[in-house]
N, C-alpha and C positions, 0 to 999 in steps of 0.2 A: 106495400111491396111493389117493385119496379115490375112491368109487365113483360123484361125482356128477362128473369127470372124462368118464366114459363113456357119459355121457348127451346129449343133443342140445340145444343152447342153452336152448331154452324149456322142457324138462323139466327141466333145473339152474335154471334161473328161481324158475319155481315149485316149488320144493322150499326153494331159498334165502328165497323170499318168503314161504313160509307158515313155515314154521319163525321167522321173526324176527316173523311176528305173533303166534307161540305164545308169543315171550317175553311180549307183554302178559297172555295165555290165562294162563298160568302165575302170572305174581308181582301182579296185583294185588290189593290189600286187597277184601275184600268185601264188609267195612262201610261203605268211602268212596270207593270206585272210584279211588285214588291208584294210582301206580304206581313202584315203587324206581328211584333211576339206575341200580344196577346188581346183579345175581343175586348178590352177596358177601354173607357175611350180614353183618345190621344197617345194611343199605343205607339211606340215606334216600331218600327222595322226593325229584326231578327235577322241578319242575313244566313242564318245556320237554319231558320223558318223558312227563307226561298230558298235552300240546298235540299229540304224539306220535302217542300210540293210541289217542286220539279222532279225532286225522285218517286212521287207519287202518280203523277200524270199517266204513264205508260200503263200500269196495274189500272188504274181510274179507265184507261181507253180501252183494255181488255176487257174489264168485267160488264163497259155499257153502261159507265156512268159520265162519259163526257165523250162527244165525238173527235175524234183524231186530231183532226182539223185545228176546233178547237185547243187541243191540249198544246199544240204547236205553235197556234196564235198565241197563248199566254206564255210560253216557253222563250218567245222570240221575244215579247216585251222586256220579258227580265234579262234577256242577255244583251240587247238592243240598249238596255239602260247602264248595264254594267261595263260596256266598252264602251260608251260613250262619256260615262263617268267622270269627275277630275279625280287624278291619281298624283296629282302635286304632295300631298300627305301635308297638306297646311291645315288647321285646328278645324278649315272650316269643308274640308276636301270629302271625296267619299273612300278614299283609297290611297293605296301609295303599293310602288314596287311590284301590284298586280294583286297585292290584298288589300282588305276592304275592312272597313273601322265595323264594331261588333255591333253598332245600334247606328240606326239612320232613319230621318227624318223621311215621314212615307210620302211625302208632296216632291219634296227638292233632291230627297236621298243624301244628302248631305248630313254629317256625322252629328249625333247628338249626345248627351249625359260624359262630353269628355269621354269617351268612351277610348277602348284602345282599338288599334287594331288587331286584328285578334286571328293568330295562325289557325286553329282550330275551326274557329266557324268559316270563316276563309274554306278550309277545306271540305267543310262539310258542303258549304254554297259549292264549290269545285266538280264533286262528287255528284252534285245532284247535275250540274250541270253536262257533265259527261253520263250520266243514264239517261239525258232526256236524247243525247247524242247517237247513243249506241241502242239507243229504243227507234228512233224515228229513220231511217235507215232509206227513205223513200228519194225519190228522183226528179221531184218536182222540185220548182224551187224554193220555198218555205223550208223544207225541210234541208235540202243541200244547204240551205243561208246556216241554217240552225246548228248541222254541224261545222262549220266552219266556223262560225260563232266561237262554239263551246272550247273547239282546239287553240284557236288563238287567244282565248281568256285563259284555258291551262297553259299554255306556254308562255302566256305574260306574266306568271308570278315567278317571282326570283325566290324559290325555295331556299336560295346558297345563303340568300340574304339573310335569310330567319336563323339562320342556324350562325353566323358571323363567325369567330373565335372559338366558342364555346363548344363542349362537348356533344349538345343536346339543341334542340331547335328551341329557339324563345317562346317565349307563353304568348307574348304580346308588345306591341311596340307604342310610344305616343310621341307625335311631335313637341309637345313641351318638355317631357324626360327621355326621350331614348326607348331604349330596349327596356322592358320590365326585368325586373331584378332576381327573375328566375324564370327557369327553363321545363322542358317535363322530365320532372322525378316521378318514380314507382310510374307501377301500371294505372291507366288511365284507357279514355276513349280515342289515345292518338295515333293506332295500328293504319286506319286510313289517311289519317295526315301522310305519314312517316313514308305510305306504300304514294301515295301521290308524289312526296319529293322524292322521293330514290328514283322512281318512274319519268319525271320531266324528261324529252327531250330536248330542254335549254338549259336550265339553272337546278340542277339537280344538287341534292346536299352529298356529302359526302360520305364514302361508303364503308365508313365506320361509326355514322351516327346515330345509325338504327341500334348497334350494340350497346353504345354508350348508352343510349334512353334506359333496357334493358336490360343493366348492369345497374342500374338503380330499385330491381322487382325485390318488391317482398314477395317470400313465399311463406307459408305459411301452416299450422295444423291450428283448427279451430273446431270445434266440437266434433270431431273426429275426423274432418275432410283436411287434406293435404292441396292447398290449392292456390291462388296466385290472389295475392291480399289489393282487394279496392272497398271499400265499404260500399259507395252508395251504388245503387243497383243500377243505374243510368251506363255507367262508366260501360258493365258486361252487356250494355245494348248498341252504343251508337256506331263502331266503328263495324260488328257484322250482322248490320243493317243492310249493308252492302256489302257484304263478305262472306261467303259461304266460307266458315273457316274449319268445320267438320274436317277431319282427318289431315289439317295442312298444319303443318308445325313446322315455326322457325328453331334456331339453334336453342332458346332457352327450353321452349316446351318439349322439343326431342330429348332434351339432358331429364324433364321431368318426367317424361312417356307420358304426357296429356296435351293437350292443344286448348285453345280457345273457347272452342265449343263445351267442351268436358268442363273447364273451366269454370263456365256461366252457371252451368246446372249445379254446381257444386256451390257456387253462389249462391243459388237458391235456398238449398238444402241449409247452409248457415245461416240467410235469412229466414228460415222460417224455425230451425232452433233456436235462433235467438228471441222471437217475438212470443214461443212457447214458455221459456226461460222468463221471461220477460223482467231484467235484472230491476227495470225503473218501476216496475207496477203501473203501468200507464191503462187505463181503459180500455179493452178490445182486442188486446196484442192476442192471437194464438196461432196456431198452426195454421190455420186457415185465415189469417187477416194480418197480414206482413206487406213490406215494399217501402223499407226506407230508400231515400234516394235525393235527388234535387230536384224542391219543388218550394213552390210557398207554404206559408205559415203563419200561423200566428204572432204576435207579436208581443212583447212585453206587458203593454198597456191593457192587455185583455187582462181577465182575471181569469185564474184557473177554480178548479175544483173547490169549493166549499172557500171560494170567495179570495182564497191563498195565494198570492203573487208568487208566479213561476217564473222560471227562465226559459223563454220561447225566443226562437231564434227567427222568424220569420223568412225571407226567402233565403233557403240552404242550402248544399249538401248534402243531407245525412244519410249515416253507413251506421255498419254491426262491424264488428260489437262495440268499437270503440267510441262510437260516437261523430258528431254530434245527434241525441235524440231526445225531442221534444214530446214525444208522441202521436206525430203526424205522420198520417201516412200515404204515399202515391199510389192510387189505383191505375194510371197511365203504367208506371214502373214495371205491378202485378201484370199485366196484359202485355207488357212488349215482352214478359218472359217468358211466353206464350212455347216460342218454336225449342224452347231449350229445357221447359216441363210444360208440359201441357197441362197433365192433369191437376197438379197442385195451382198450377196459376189460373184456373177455371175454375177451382173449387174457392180460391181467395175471394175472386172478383165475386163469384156469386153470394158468398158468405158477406160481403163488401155489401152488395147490393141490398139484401136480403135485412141488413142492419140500418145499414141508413140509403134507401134509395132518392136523399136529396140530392146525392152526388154527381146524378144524371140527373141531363136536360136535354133534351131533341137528341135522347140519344148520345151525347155527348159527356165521356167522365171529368169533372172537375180535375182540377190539376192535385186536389190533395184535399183530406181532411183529418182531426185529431177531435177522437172520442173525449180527451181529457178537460178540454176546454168547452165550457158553455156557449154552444151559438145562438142560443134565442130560442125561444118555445122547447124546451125538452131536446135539442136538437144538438149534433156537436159542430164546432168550428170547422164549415167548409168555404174553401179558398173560393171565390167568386171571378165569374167569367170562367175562360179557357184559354190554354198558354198552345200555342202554335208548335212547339217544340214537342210537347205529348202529342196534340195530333199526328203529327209526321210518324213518329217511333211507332203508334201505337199503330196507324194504318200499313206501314213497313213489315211490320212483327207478324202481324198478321198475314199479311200476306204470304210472307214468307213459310210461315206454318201452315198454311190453306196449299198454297199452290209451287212454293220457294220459287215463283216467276222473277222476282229482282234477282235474288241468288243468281239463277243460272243465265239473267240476264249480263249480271257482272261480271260474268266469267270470262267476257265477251271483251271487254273494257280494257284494251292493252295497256294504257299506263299502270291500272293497278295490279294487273297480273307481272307486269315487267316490274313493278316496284316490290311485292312482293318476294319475287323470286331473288332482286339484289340485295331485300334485307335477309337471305338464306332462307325463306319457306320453300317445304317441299312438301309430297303427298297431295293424296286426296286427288281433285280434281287439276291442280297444277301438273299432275303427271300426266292425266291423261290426256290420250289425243283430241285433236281439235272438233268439238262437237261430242267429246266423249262426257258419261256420267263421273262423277264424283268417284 
């Protein structure tokens, strides 16, 4: 049994919490403040992993886990790297138009696996870089460089670009083919995208694009919740990670009298009927051991249960009810649901732990495992190493359930309040006055 079982919520908290910001403490370069997606060696850089642990830094300086200073010297590396960048968008470049290819080379930065470039993690790198902005506020100059930095890398991305013709901003772009061949449809994690391009004061998209995305939502009734269809659990975490979106609703969720926040929790609640249900009979699934989502897996070539060749999908997506589900499941996922149920997503992780505490290492949760598949000694299939993408979400989540210090930090964050308010959100803390609560 894991010893952090026998601790008392908020002691397991902060143990889980600081431990996934040690992954940043640990793996970053130190020549360019980059960060690997994941502690495997020869990892590449994750640039949605440096929007990550820049958005982590400020919580990290508050709670006395890295001096200020510090957090500003690694902040400065990574922006010092990204404006000095080549933005040619040639196969071999880090960047183009002010976004940045999805995987890079952690020595040269320079693009690796063909990769596209990638609006989304572009934004999420964006967003982290504008909380390290709107956190370090100081007068020296590290910190003046720092914002000045951050503003001039937001204003270099040509948001109008992404979004070209089309109704909808592109997924992704590559110098050998173009624009990818699609855009975002249904609800997804691109609420901060969407609020950073509406919000550019240069190249802002246009101010019917936020609808357009929008008018592609499932809604949905699924074991008795009415609620905004994403499967995998990831999607109802990354964009209010940064967003306090409790009582703010744009025009669709005013039409459904719910918002965001309500949303997630309802997510919840069908995640964990579903794993009760458990239509696949997979190993372990109950009420208390749920968190489909995107993470790795197993793969084909393992063998499943009683020697039987399964269809394992290895690194995925997967959502409820529809699928895709292997029987893997993300304990990162369970934990960043933290601020939107508490108590079920505490009761998961510890029923998680309580079953197979191989999943923790230094404190740190594996990115995933599946009871259904054999991993060796009596033991089930867990994903090996740590993926930089769960750390971030997971130390965010938390936070923001402990202390919501990012939240009311972002509140702070005029592009994304101003973007916000041009894709029609209103309430909640957007009304109130400057310095007011929620």
């Amino acid at each position: 049994m894991s010893t952090l079982c026998l601790l008392s919520d908020d002691a397991m908290l902060d143990r889980l919490q600081r431990a996934a910001f040690g992954y940043f403490m640990e793996t970053m370069n130190p020549r360019n403040g980059l960060i690997p997606d994941t502690s495997r060696a020869n990892s590449p850089v994750s640039i949605a992993v440096v929007g990550f642990a820049l958005s982590c830094y400020p919580a990290a300086v508050a709670r006395g886990w890295i001096e200020r200073a510090e957090a500003v010297r690694r902040s400065l590396l990574a922006l010092r790297f990204f404006r000095d960048s080549d933005q040619s968008g040639s196969p071999a470049a880090t960047g183009y138009k002010g976004f940045y290819y999805h995987f890079l080379d952690i020595d040269s930065g320079t693009r690796v696996w063909q990769s596209e470039l990638s609006m989304i993690d572009s934004a999420l790198l964006i967003a982290g870089m504008l909380t390290v902005a709107t956190a370090f506020d100081g007068a020296d100059a590290e910190e003046t460089e720092l914002r000045e930095l951050a503003q001039a890398l937001y204003r270099r991305v040509d948001w109008r670009w992404s979004q070209d013709d089309a109704r909808t901003i592109y997924q992704g772009w590559k110098p050998e083919s173009g624009y990818l061949h699609y855009g975002w449809e249904g609800y997804s994690e691109a609420i901060v995208l969407y609020a950073l391009a509406l919000g550019s004061p240069t190249h802002p998209i246009s101010a019917d694009c936020y609808a357009g995305w929008t008018s592609t939502y499932q809604w949905e009734n699924l074991y008795d919740q009415d609620f905004l269809y994403a499967g995998p659990l990831f999607v109802h975490h990354y964009s209010q990670a940064w967003l306090d979106l409790r009582d703010v609703r744009d025009p669709f969720m005013r039409e459904k009298q719910s918002d965001y926040f309500e949303n997630s929790r309802r997510a919840v609640r069908v995640q964990r009927r579903y794993a009760e249900l458990n239509p696949h009979q997979f190993v372990g699934y109950d009420r208390n051991c749920w968190g489909l989502s995107a993470c790795d897996g197993p793969t084909d070539e393992v063998q499943g249960v009683a020697n039987e060749q399964r269809h394992l999908f290895g690194y995925a997506a997967r959502g409820v009810p529809y699928g895709p589900d292997d029987g893997t499941l993300s304990p990162p996922a369970v934990l960043a649901s933290l601020p939107f149920a508490p108590q079920p997503a505490l009761a998961a992780l510890r029923t998680m732990l309580l079953r197979h505490p191989q999943i923790l290492s230094q404190d740190r949760l594996a990115t995933s495992f599946n009871a259904s598949v054999d991993g060796g000694a009596g033991r089930p299939w867990i994903s090996a190493g740590h993926y930089g993408l769960d750390q971030g979400i997971v130390f965010m989540m938390i936070e923001n359930h402990r202390s919501e210090s990012i939240w009311r930090l972002m509140r702070g964050c005029h592009p994304l309040a101003s973007g916000l308010r041009k894709a029609g959100f209103s309430g909640g803390w957007l009304d109130a006055p400057a310095g007011g609560v929620r």
